[in-house]
N, C-alpha and C positions, 0 to 999 in steps of 0.2 A: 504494500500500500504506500503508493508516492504520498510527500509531505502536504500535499494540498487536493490531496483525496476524497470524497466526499461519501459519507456512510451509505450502504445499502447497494440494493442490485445496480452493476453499471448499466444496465438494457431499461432502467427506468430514467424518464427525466427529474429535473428536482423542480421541488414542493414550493422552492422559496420562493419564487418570481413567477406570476402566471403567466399564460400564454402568450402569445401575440397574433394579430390575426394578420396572416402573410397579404392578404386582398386589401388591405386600409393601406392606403397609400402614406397617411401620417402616423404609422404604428411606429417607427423609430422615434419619430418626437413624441409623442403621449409616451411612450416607455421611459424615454429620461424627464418627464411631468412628474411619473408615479414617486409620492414616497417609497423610503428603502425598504421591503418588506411591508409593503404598503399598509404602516404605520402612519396615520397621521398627526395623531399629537404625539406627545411625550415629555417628559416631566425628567431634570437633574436637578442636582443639588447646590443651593446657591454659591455655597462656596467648595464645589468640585470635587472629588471624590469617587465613589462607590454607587449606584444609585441605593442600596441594598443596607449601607451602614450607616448610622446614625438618622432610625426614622423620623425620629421628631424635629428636624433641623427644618428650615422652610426652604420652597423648591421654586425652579423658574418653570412655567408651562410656557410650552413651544407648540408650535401649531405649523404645519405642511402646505406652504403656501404655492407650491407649483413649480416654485428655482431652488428652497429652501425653506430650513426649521427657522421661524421668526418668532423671539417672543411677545407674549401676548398675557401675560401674566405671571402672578407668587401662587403659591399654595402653603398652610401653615406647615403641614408637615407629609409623609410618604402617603397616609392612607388618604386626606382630600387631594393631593394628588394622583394617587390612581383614582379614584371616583369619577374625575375631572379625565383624566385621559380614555376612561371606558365608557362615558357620556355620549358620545357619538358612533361606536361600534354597537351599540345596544339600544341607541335611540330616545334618549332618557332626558332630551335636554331642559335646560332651565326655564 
C-alpha cells in the first residue's frame, strides 16, 4: 500500500467528492464552487488549536461562500457551535 493510498477496494471510486456530470458543460467550474467535502459551515477555535480540545473556549463560524470559508460569526463555546454548523444540513434554521 503506497503512502497516499486510499482504504478499501481499488475497483470502487471514492465516497469523498461526488460525481460530476461529464454532459454540463460548467461541471469543472461548479466543482471548484463546491465546499471541500461539501461542508459548508464550520466552526474553529478562536485562538487556534484543536477543534476537539478545550470545548468551552469561544469559536469563529465560517460559512462557504463559493471562493471560500468567510467568517460570519462567534459561538460561546464547541457544543453552540456544532448546533450552529448542523442548522443547515438538517434544516433547522432560526
Amino acid at each position: 500500500m503506497g503512502k497516499h493510498s486510499r482504504p478499501g477496494p481499488p475497483n470502487q471510486p471514492s465516497r469523498a467528492v461526488p460525481s460530476v456530470d461529464p454532459n454540463d458543460p460548467l461541471a469543472a467550474y461548479l466543482k471548484r464552487r463546491r465546499p471541500p467535502l461539501d461542508q459548508a459551515r464550520r466552526h474553529r477555535p478562536l485562538h487556534g488549536g484543536a477543534s476537539h480540545l478545550r470545548p468551552e473556549e469561544p469559536r469563529v463560524l465560517e460559512e462557504w461562500d463559493g471562493f471560500g470559508y468567510q467568517p460570519v460569526g462567534t459561538a460561546a463555546n464547541l457544543a453552540a457551535a456544532g448546533v450552529w454548523a448542523d442548522e443547515r444540513a438538517t434544516g433547522n434554521a432560526e
